[in-house]
C-alpha positions in Angstrom: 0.0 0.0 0.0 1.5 3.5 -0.6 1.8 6.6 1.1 0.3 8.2 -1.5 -2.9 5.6 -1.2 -2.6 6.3 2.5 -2.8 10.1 2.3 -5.8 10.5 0.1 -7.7 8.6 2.6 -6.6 10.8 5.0 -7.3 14.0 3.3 -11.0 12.2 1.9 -12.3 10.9 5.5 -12.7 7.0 4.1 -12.0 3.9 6.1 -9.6 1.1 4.9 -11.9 -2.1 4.2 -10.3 -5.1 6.2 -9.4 -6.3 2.3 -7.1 -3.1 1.9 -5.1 -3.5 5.1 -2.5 -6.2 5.4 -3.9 -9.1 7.6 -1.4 -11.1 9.9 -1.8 -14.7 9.3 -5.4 -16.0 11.2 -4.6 -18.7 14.0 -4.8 -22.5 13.0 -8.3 -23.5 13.6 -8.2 -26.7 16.3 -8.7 -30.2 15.1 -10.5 -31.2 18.1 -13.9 -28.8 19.7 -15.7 -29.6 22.5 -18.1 -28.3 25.0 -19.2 -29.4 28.3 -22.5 -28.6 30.4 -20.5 -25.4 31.4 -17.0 -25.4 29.6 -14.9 -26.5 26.6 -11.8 -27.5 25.3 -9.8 -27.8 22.0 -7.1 -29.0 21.0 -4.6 -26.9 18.5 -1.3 -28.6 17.0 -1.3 -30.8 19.6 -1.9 -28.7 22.6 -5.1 -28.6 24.9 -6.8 -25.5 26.1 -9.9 -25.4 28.2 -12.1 -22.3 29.8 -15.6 -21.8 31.5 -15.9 -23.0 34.7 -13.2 -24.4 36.8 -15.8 -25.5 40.0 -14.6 -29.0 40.0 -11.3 -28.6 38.0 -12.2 -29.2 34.8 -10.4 -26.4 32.8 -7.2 -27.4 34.7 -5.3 -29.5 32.3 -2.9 -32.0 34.3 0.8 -32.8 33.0 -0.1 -35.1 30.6 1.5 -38.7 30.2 2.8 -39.3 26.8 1.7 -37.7 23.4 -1.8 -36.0 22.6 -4.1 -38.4 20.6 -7.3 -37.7 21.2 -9.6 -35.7 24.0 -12.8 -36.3 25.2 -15.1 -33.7 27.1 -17.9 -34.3 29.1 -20.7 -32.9 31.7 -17.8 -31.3 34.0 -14.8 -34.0 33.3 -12.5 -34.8 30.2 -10.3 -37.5 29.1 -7.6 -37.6 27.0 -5.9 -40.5 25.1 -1.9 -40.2 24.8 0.6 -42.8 23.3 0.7 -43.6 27.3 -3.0 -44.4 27.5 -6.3 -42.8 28.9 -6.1 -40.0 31.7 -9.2 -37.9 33.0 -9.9 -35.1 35.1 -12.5 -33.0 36.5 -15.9 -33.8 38.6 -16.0 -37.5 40.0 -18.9 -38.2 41.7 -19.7 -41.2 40.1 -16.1 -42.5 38.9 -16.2 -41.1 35.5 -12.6 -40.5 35.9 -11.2 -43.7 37.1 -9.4 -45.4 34.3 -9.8 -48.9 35.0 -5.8 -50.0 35.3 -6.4 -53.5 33.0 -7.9 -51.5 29.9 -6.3 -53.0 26.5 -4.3 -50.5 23.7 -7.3 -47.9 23.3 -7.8 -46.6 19.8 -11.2 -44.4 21.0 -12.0 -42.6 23.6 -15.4 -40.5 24.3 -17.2 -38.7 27.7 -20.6 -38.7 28.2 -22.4 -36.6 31.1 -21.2 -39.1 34.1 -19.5 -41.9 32.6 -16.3 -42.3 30.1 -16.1 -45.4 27.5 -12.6 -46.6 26.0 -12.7 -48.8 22.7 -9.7 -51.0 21.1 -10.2 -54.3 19.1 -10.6 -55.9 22.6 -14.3 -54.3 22.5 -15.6 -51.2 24.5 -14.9 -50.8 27.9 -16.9 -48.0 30.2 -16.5 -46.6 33.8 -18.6 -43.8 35.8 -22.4 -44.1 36.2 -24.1 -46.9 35.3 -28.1 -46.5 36.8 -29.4 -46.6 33.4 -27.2 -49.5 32.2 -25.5 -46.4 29.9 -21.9 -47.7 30.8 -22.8 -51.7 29.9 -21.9 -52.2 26.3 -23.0 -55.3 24.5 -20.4 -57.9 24.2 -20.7 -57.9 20.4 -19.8 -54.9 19.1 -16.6 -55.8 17.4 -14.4 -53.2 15.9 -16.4 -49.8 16.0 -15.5 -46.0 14.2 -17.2 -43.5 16.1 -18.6 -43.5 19.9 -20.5 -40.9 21.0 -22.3 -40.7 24.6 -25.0 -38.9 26.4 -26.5 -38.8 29.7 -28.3 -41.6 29.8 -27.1 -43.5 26.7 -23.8 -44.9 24.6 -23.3 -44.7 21.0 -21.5 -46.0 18.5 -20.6 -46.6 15.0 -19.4 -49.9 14.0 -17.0 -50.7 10.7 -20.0 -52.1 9.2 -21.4 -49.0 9.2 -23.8 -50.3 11.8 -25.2 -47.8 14.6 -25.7 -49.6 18.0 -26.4 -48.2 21.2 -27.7 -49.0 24.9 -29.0 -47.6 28.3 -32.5 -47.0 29.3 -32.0 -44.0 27.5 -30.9 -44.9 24.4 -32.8 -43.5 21.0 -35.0 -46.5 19.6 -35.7 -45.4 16.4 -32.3 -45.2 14.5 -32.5 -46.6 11.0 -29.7 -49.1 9.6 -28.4 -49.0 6.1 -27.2 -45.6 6.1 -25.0 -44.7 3.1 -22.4 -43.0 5.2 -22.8 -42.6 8.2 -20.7 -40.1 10.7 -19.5 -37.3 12.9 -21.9 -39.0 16.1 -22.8 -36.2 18.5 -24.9 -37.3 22.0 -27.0 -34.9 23.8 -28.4 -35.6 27.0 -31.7 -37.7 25.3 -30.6 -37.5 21.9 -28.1 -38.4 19.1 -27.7 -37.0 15.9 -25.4 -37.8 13.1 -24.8 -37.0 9.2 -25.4 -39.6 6.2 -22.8 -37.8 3.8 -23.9 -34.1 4.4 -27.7 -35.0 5.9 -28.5 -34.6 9.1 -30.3 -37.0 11.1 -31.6 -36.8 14.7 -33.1 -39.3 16.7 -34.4 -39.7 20.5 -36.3 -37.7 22.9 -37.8 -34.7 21.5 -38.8 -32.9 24.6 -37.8 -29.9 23.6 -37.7 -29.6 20.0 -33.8 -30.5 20.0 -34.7 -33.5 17.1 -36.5 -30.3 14.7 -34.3 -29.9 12.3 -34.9 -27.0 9.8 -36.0 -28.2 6.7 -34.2 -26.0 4.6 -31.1 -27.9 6.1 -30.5 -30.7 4.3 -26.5 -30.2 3.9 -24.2 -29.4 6.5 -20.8 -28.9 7.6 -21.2 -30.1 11.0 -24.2 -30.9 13.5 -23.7 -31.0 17.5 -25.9 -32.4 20.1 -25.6 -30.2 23.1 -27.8 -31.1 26.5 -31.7 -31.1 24.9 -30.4 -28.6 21.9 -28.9 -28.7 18.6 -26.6 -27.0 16.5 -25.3 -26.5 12.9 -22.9 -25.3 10.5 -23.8 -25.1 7.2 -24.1 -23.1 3.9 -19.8 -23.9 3.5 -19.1 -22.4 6.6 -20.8 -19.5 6.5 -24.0 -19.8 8.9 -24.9 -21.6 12.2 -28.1 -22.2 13.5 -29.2 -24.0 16.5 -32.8 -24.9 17.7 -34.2 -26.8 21.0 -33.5 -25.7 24.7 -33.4 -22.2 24.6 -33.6 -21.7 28.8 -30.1 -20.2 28.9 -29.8 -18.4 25.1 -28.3 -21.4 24.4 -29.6 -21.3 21.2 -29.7 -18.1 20.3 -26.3 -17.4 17.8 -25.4 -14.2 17.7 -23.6 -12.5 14.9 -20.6 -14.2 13.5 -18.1 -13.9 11.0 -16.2 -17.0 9.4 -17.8 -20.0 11.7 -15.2 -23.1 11.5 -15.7 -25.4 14.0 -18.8 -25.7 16.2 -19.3 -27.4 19.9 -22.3 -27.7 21.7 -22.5 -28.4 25.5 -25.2 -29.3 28.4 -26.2 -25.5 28.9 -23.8 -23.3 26.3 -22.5 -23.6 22.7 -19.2 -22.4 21.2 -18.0 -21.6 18.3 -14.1 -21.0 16.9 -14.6 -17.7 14.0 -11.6 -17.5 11.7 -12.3 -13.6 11.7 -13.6 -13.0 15.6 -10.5 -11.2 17.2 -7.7 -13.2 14.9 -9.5 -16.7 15.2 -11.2 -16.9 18.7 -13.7 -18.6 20.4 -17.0 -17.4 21.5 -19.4 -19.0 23.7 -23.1 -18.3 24.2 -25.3 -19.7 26.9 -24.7 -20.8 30.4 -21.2 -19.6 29.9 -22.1 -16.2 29.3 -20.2 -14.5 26.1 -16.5 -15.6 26.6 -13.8 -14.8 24.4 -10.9 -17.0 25.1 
């Protein structure tokens, strides 16, 4: 840009357009984007951060053992799975954070509101609550793609392309023989899912959280937060949410350049390439929270 560009502006009263000025290079965008009932975490070239609430530690990230595979968020814990195994922290009341010690090489690993479930070609393994039989997985699963779980359910996604879940609340109505299935997302009576870029919602509908918009029948990415749901759609470029609406949960506020999306018990978040140089912002129980 010249000086001479630079002083007609001056002299004329006009604004530089953000496409006039030079922009310094956005943040990466996190491969992993998670929310809890009142926090959430990502993960961003391999390194965690988490904020909200802190009430029962879980935004303080131990010293991890071993490298950074995969991370798992629920109600008010998370787990992570390193090259050393599976380590969690956070709320405990019911023992969602006590690894068993005998668990085989884990290749998944997934957090639901009170209970955590590990997977490796030994099966699925689960720990935490288990009133609602939601941390008893069938015997038969075989190897499995996807696990996603809720507060009264487990889900997951088999090789076969086969969706299988259990607990008293588990949804009863899922249809088999989808073309391709994926991206699993639990809510707290619900789970929802894409078939290539459909959406599909099944479970409780208490409060509207299975509705989706008919208009939306592509999307980028659908979440299941507590009894609400979210999406990003239209190639990034909107997010809408419907369901629980108690906390503003629901209601998205303006946005920029939406890239990755998380929905929680009582908030939702979202990481805007644009929002203060790639940042997150949360809506809901959380309040608004940049981090």
């Amino acid at each position: 840009m010249s000086l001479t560009f630079l002083f007609s502006l001056l002299l004329t009263g006009s604004s530089l357009t953000t496409s006039a000025l030079a922009q310094s290079p956005l943040a990466p965008a996190p491969e992993i984007y998670k929310a809890g009932a009142y926090h959430a975490c990502a993960v961003t070239e391999g390194r965690i951060r988490c904020w909200g609430s802190n009430k029962v530690g879980q935004t303080r990230i131990p010293q991890l053992r071993g490298e950074l595979i995969d991370l798992a968020v629920g109600q008010n814990h998370n787990c992570v799975l390193t090259t050393q195994g599976v380590q969690c922290w956070g709320y405990n009341f019911r023992g969602q954070r006590d690894v068993p010690r005998d668990l085989g090489p884990v290749e998944l690993i997934a957090a639901g509101f009170l209970h955590s479930c590990a997977a490796g070609s030994w099966g699925v393994r689960c720990w935490g609550e288990n009133r609602w039989n939601q941390s008893s997985p069938p015997s038969d699963l075989g190897p499995i793609r996807e696990m996603a779980l809720g507060g009264y359910h487990s889900c997951v996604l088999t090789m076969d392309n086969e969706i299988r879940c259990w607990g008293d609340g588990a949804p009863k109505d899922i249809p088999q023989g989808l073309e391709q299935p994926h991206s699993l997302t639990s809510g707290l009576y619900h789970l929802c899912l894409m078939d290539g870029q459909k959406p599909l919602c099944f479970g409780s509908n208490y409060e509207n959280q299975l509705d989706i918009p008919e208009r939306l029948q592509k999307v980028d990415q659908i979440v299941a937060g507590g009894m609400h749901t979210c999406a990003l759609w239209g190639n990034h470029q909107v997010v809408e949410c419907w369901g629980n609406n108690n906390w503003q949960q629901s209601s998205v506020p303006a946005l920029s350049s939406p890239v990755r999306l998380a929905a929680g018990g009582y908030c939702t978040c979202v990481w805007d390439a644009e929002i203060n140089n790639g940042d997150d912002l949360c809506w809901g129980m959380m309040g608004q929270l940049h981090q």
